[in-house]
gemmi code that builds the backbone of each chain (N, CA, C; Angstrom):
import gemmi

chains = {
    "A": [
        ("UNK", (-1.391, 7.300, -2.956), (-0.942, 5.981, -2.574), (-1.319, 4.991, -3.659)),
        ("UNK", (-0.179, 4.330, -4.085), (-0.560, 3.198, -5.051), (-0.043, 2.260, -4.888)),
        ("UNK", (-0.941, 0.931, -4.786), (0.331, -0.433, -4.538), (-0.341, -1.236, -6.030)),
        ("UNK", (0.904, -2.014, -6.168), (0.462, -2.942, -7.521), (0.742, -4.346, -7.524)),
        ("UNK", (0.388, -5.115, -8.155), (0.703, -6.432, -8.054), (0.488, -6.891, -9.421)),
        ("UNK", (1.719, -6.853, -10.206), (1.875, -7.444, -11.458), (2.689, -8.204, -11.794)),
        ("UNK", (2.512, -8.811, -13.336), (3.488, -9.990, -13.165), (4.778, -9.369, -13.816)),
        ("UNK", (6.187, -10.098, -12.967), (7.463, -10.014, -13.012), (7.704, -9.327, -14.619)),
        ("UNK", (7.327, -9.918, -15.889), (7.637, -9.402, -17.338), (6.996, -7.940, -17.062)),
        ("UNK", (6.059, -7.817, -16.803), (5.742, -5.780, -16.625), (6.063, -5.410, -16.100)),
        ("UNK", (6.746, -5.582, -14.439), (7.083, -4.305, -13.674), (8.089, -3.748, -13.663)),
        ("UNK", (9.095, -3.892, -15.145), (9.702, -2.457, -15.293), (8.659, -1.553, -15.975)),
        ("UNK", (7.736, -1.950, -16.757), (7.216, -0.969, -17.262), (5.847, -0.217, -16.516)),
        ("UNK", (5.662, -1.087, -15.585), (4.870, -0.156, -13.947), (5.506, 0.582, -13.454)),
        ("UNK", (6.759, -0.017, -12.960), (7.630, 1.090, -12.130), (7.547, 2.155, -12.842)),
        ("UNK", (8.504, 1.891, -13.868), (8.520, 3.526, -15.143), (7.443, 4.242, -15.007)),
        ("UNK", (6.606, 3.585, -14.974), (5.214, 4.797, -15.049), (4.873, 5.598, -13.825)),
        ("UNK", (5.371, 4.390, -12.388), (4.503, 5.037, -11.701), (5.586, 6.044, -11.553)),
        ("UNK", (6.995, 5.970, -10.999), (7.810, 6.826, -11.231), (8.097, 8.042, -11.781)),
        ("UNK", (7.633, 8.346, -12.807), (7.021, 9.571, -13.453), (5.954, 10.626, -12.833)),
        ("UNK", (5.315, 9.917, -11.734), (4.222, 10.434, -11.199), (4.024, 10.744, -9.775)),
        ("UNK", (4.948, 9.226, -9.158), (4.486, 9.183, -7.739), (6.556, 9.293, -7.064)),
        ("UNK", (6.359, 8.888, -5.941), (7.933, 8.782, -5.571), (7.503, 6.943, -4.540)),
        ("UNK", (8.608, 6.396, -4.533), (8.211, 4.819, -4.225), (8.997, 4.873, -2.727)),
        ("UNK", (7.922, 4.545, -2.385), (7.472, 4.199, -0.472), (8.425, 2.758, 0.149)),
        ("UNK", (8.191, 1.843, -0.912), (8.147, 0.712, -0.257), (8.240, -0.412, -1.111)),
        ("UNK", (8.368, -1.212, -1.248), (8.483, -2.509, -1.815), (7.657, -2.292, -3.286)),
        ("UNK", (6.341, -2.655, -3.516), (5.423, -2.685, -4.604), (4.467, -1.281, -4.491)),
        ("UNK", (4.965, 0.117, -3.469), (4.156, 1.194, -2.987), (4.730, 2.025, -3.375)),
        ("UNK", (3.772, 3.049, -4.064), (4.317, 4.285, -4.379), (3.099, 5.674, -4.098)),
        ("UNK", (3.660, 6.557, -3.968), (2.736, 7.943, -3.076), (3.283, 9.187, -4.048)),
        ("UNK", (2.785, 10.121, -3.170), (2.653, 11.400, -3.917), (1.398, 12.023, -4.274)),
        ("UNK", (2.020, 13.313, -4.283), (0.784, 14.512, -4.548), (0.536, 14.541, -6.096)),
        ("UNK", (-0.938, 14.084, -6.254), (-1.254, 14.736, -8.035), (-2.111, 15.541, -8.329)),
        ("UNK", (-2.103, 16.383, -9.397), (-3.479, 16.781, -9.738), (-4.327, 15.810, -10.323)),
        ("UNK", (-5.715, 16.108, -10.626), (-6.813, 15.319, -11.173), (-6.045, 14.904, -12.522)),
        ("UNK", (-5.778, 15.944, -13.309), (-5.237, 15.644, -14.750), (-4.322, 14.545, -15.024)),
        ("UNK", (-2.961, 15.270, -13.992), (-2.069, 13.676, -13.428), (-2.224, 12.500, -12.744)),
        ("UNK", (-3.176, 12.779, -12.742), (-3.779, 11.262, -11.444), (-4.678, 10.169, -12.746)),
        ("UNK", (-5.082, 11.533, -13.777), (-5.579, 10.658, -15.024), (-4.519, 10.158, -15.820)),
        ("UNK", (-3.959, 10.946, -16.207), (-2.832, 10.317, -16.747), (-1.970, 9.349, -16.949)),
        ("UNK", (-1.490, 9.530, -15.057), (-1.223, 8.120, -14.771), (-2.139, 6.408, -14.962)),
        ("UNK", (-3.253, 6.589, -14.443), (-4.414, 5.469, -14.611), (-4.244, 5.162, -16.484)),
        ("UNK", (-4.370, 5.974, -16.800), (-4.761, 5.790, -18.517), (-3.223, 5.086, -18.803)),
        ("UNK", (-2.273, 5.575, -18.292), (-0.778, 4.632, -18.974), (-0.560, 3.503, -18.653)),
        ("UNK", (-0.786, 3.737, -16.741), (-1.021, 2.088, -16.410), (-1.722, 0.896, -17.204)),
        ("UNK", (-3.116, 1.547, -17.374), (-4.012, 0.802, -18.227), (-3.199, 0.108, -19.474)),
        ("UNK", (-2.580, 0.741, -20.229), (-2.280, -0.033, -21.508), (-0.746, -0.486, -21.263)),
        ("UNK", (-0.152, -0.348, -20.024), (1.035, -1.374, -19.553), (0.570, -2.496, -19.194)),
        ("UNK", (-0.845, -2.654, -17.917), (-0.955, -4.249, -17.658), (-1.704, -5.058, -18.331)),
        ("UNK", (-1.625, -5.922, -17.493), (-2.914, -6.897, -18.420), (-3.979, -7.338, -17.305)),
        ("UNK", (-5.199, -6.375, -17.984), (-6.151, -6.479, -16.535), (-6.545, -7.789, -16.295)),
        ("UNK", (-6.542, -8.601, -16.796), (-7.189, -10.677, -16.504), (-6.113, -10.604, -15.187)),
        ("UNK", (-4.939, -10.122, -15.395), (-4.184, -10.917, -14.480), (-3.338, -10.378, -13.371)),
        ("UNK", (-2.970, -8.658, -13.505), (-2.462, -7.854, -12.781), (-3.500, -7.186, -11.698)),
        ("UNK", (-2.755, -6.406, -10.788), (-3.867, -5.887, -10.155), (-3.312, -4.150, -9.238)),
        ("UNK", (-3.709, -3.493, -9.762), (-3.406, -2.183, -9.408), (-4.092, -1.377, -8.510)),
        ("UNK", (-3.846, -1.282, -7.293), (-5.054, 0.065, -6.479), (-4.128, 0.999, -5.658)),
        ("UNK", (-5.029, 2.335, -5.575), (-4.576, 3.747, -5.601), (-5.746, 3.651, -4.547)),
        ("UNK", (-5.282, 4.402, -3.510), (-5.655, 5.391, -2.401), (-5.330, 7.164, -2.590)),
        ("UNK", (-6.962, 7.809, -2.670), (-6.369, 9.052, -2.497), (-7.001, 9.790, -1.632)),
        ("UNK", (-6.707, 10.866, -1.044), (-7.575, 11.593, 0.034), (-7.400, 12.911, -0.375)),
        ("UNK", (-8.771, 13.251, -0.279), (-8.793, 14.990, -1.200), (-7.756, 16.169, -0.888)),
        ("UNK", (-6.975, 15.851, 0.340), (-6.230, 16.504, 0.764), (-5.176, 15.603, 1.748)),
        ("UNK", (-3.325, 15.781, 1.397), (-2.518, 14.990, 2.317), (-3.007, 15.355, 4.003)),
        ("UNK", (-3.839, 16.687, 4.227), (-4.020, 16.395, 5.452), (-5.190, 15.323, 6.336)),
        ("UNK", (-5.437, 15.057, 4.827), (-6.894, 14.379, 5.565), (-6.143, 12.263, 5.594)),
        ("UNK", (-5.224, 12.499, 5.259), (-4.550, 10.879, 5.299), (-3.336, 11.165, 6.356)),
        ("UNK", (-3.322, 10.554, 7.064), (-2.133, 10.582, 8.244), (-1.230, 8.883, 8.041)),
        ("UNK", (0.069, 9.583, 8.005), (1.015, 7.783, 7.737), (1.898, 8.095, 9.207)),
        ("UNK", (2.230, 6.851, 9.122), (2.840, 6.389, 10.141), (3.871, 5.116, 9.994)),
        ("UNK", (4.632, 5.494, 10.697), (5.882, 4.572, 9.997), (6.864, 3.641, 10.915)),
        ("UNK", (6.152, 2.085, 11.408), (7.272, 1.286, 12.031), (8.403, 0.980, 12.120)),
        ("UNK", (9.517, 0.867, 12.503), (10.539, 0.151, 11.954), (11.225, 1.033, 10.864)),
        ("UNK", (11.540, 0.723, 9.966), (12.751, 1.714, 8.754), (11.841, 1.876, 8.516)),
        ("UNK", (11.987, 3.179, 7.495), (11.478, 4.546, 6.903), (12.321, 3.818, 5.226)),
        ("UNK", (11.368, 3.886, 4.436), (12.517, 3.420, 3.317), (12.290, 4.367, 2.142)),
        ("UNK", (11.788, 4.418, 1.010), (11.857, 5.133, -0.320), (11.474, 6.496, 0.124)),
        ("UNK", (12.292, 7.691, -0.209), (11.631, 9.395, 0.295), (11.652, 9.387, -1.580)),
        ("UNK", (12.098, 10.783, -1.422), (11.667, 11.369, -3.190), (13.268, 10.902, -3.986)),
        ("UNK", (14.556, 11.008, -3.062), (15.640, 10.608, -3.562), (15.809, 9.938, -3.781)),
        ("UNK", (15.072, 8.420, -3.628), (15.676, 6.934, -3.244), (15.369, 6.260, -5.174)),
        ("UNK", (16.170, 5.518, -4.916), (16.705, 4.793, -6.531), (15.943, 3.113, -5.855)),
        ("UNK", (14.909, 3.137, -6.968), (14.413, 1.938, -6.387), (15.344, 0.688, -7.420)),
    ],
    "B": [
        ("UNK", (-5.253, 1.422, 5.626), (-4.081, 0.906, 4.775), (-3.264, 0.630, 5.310)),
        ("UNK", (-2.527, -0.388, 4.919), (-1.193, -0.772, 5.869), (-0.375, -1.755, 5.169)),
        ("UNK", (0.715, -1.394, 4.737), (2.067, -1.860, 3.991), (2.833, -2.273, 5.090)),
        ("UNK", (3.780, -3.998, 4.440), (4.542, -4.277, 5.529), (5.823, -4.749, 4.500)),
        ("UNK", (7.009, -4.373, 4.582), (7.802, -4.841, 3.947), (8.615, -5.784, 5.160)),
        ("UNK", (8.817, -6.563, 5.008), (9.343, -7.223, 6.342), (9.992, -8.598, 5.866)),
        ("UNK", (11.298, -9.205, 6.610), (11.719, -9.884, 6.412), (11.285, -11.365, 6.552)),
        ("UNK", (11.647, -12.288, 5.907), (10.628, -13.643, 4.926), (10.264, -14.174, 6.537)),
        ("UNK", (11.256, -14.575, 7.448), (11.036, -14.974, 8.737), (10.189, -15.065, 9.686)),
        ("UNK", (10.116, -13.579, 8.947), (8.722, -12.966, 10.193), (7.535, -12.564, 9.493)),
        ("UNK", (7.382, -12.926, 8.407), (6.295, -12.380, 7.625), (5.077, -13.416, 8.423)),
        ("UNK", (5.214, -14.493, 8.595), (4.124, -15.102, 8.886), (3.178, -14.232, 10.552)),
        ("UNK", (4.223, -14.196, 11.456), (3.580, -13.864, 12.222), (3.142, -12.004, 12.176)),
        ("UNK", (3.891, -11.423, 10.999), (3.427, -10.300, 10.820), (1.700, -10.398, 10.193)),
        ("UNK", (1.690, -11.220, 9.161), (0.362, -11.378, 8.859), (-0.655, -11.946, 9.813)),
        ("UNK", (0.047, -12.856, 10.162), (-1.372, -12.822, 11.438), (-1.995, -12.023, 11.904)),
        ("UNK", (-0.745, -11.157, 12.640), (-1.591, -9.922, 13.701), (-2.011, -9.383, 12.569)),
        ("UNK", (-1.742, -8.724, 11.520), (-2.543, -7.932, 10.796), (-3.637, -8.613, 10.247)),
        ("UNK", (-3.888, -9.826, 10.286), (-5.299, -10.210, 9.817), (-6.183, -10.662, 10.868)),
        ("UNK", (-5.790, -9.948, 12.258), (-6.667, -9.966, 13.441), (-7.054, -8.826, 13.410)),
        ("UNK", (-7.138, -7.564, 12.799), (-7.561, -6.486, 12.241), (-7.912, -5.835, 11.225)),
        ("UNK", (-7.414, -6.105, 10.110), (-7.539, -5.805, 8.991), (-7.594, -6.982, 8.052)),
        ("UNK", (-8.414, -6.282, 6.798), (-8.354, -7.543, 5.495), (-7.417, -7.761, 4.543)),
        ("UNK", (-7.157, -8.526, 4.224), (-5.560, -8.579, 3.000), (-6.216, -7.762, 1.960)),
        ("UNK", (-5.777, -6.882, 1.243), (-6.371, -6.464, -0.128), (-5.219, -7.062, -1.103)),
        ("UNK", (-4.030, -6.746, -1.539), (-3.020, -7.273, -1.991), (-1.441, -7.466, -1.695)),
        ("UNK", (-1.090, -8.562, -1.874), (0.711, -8.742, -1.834), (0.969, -8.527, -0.399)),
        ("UNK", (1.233, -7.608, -0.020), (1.880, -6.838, 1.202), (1.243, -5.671, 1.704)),
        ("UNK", (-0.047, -6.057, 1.105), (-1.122, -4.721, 1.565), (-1.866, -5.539, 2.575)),
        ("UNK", (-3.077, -4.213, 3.505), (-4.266, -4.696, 4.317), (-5.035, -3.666, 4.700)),
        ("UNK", (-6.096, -3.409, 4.516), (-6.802, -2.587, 4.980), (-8.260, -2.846, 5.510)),
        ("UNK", (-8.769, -1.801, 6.518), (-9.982, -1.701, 6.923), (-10.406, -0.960, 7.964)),
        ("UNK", (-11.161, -0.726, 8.486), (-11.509, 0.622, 9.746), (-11.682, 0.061, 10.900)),
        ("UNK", (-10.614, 1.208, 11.750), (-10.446, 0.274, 13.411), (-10.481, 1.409, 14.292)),
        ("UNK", (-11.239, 1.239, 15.263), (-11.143, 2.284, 16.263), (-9.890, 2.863, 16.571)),
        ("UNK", (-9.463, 3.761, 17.193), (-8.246, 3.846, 18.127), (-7.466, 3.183, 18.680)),
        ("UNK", (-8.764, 2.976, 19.847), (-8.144, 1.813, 20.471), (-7.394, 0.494, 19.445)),
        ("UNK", (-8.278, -0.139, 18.297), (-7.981, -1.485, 17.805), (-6.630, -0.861, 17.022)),
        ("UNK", (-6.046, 0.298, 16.658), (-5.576, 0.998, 15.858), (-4.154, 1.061, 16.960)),
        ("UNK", (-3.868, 1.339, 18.199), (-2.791, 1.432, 18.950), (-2.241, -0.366, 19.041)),
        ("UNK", (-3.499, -0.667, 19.120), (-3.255, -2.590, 19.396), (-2.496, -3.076, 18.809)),
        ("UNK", (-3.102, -2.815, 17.319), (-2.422, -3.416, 16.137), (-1.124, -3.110, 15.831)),
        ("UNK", (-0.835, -1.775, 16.009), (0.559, -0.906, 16.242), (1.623, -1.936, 17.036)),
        ("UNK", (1.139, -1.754, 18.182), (1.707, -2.086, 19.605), (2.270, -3.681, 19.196)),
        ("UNK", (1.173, -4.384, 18.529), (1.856, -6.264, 18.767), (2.734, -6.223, 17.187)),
        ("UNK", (2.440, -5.081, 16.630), (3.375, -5.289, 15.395), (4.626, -4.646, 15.572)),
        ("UNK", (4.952, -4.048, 17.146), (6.187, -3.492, 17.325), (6.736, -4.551, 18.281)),
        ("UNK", (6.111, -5.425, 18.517), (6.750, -6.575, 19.424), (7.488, -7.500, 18.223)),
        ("UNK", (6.823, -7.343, 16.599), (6.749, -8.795, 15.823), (7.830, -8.744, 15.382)),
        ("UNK", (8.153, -6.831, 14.846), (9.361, -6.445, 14.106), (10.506, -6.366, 14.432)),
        ("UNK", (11.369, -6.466, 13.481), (13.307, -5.698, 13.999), (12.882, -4.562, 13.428)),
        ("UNK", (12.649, -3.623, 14.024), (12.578, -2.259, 13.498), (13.811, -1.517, 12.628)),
        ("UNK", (15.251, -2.635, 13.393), (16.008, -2.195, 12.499), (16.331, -2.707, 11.019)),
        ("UNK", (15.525, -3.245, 10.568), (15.401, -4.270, 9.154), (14.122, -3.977, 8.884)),
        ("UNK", (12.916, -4.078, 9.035), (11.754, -4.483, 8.902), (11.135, -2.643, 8.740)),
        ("UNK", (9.805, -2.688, 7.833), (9.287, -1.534, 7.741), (7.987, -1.720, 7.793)),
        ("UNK", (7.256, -1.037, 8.343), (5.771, -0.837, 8.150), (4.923, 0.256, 8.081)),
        ("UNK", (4.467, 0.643, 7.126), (3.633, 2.171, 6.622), (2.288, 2.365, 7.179)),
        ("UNK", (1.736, 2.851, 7.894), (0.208, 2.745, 7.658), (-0.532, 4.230, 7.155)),
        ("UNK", (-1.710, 4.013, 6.578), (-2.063, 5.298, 5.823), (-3.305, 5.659, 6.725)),
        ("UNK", (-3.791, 6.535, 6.810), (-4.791, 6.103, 8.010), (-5.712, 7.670, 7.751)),
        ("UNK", (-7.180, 7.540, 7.272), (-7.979, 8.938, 7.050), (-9.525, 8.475, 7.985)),
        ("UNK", (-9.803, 10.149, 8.799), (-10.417, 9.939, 10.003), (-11.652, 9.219, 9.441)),
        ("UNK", (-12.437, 9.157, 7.664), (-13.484, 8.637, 7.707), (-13.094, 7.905, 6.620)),
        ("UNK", (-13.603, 6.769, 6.557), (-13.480, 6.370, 4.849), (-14.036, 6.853, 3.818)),
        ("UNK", (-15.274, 7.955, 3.899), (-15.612, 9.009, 3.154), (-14.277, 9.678, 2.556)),
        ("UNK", (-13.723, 10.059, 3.093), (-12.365, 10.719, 3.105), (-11.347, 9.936, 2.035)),
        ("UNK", (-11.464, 8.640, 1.454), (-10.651, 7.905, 1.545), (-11.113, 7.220, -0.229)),
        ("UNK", (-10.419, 7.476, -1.402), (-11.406, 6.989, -2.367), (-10.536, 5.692, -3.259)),
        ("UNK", (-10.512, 4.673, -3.123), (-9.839, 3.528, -4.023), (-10.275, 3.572, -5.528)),
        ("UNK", (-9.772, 3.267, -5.855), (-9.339, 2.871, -7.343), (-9.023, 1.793, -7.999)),
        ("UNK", (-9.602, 0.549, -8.093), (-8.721, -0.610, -8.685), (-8.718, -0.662, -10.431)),
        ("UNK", (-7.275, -1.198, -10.483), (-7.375, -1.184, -12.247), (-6.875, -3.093, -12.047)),
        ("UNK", (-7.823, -3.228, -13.073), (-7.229, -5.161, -13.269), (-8.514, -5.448, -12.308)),
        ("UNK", (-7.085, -6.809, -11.748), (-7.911, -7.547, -10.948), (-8.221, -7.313, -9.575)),
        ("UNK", (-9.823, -7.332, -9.049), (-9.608, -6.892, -7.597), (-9.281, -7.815, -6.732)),
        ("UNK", (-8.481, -7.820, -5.887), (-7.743, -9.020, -5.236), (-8.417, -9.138, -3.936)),
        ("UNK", (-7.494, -9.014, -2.749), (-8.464, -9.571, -1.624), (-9.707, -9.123, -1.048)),
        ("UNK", (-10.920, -9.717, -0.606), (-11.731, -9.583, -0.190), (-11.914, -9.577, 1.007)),
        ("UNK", (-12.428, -8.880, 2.060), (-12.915, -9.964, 3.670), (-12.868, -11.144, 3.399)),
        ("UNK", (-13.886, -11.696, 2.290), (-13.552, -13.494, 2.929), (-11.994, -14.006, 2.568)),
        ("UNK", (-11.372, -13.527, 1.757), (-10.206, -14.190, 0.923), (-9.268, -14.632, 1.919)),
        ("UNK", (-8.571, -15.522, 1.421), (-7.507, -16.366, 2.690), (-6.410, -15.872, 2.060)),
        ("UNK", (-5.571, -15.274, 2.344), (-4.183, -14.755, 2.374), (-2.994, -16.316, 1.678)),
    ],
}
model = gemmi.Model(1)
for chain_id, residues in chains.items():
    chain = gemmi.Chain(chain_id)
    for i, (resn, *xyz) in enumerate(residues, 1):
        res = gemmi.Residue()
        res.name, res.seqid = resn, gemmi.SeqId(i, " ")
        for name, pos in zip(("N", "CA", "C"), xyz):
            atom = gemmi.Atom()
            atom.name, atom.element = name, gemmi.Element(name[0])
            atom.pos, atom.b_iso = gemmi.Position(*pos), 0.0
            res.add_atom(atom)
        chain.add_residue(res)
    model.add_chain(chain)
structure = gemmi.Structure()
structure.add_model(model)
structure.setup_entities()
């Protein structure tokens, strides 16, 4: 789970990244299964896309999808197909 | 965790109820640990708030917060005390 909050000039180049990695949930949310390696990966690219003074990026992970349970009000929106 | 993508209208009273339970962390995020019970509540008045057929809401939900490991890159945004 990752949500971000950056400014408008970077988030094509957030999306791009996270996209590569995660599949997008929701508005500024994106999920998915990684390994450790990819979960570094990702963090390290993010890193030199934002600008930490002023963006703000956080990731939820749980050592296992069974140990995080979602639940979903209302529409169901981004699966793995969806074109954000 | 709890993502709300929801239409501009109703965002206000969506945030309310969710900040009668949980803390803003960022944008369209909120998180924090709620019993069951406070956990059906919060559900329940946010299915009164929504058009389920427009409106979406995610929640991520792991039985301990042990379980549960954040990550912030940048800036860390909301706090308990922070005003939305």
């Amino acid at each position: 789970m990752l949500v971000y909050d950056t400014a408008v000039e970077r988030n094509p180049k957030v999306l791009k990244t996270c996209r590569q990695y995660l599949h997008w949930t929701q508005r500024s949310v994106f999920q998915g299964e990684l390994s450790t390696a990819q979960y570094r990966a990702l963090l390290h690219t993010l890193e030199t896309v934002i600008d930490a003074d002023y963006d703000s990026i956080v990731t939820y992970t749980a050592r296992s999808p069974i140990m995080m349970e979602t639940n979903t009000l209302g529409v169901a929106l981004g699966g793995p197909g969806d074109i954000l």
